[in-house]
Structure formats: structure tokens, C-alpha cells
N, C-alpha and C positions, 0 to 999 in steps of 0.2 A: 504494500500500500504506500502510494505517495505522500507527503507532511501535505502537502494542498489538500487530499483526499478526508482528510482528518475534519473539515470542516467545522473547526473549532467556533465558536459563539463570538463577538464582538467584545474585547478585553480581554481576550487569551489569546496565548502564544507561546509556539513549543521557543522556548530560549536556547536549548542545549538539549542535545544528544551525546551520550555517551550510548558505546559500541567499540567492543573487546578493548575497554580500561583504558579508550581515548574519549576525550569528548569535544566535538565540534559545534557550530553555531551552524544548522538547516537550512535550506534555503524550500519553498512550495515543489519542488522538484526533489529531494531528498528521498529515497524510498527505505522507507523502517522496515527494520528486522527484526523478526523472533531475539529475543533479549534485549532489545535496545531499551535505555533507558532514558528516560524524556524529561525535562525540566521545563513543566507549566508555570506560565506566571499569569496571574488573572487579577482582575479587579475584584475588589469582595464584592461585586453584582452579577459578575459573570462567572465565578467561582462550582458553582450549585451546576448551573448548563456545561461546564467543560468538563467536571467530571460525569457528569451522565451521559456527555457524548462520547467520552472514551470509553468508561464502562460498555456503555451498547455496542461499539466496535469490538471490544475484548470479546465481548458475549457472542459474539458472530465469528472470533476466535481468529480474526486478525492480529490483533496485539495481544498477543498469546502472553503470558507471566506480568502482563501490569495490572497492578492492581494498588488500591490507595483508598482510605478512608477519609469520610470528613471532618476528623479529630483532630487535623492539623497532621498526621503521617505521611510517609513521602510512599511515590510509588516504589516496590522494588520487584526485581523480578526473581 
């Protein structure tokens, strides 16, 4: 799946991917891999919608191992 594909909400944005213990800054052409790891930064209004758009992705088991609560925990894979 591409980072543009991700169609994240309006105040989020992946800042950082790390993949295999490097981490780069993404550009909408980016295509994530099974274990990457994604650094969201969101507005506290947009917060609620980017995780429930990731979650539904994971759930259709494209972003296979992320996962993240919203207790303030990070995603890890």
C-alpha cells in the first residue's frame, strides 16, 4: 500500500517511517511494508479519525502488526 493510499483525515500525517532500524521522512508515493513502523502526528481533533483509519486498514490486514491504543501508547509492531 502507498502513504497517499492511507488517506489519512485532515491534521495527520505519517512524519516518519522506520523500516529494518532506519527511519526516513515519506513522501505520498512511499509504499509501506509489513513491519514498518509509522510516526503519526495529529491534531487533538483529528487524532480519534487517524486512528480509526489505520485501524480499518490493519483490519483488512494491510498494515499487518500496527497497532496502538488511545491511552497515549505508540504503535509497535
Amino acid at each position: 500500500m502507498y502513504l497517499s493510499e492511507l488517506r489519512l483525515p485532515s491534521g495527520a500525517t505519517v512524519s516518519l517511517v522506520v523500516r529494518d532500524g532506519r527511519g526516513f521522512t515519506p513522501s505520498g508515493d512511499t509504499r509501506l511494508r509489513e513491519r514498518d513502523q509509522l510516526l503519526v502526528v495529529t491534531t487533538t481533533e483529528a487524532r480519534a479519525a487517524a486512528e480509526d483509519r489505520i485501524r480499518a486498514v490493519d483490519q483488512r490486514g494491510r498494515l499487518a502488526r500496527w497497532h496502538a491504543g488511545r491511552n497515549g501508547s505508540t504503535g509497535r509492531g
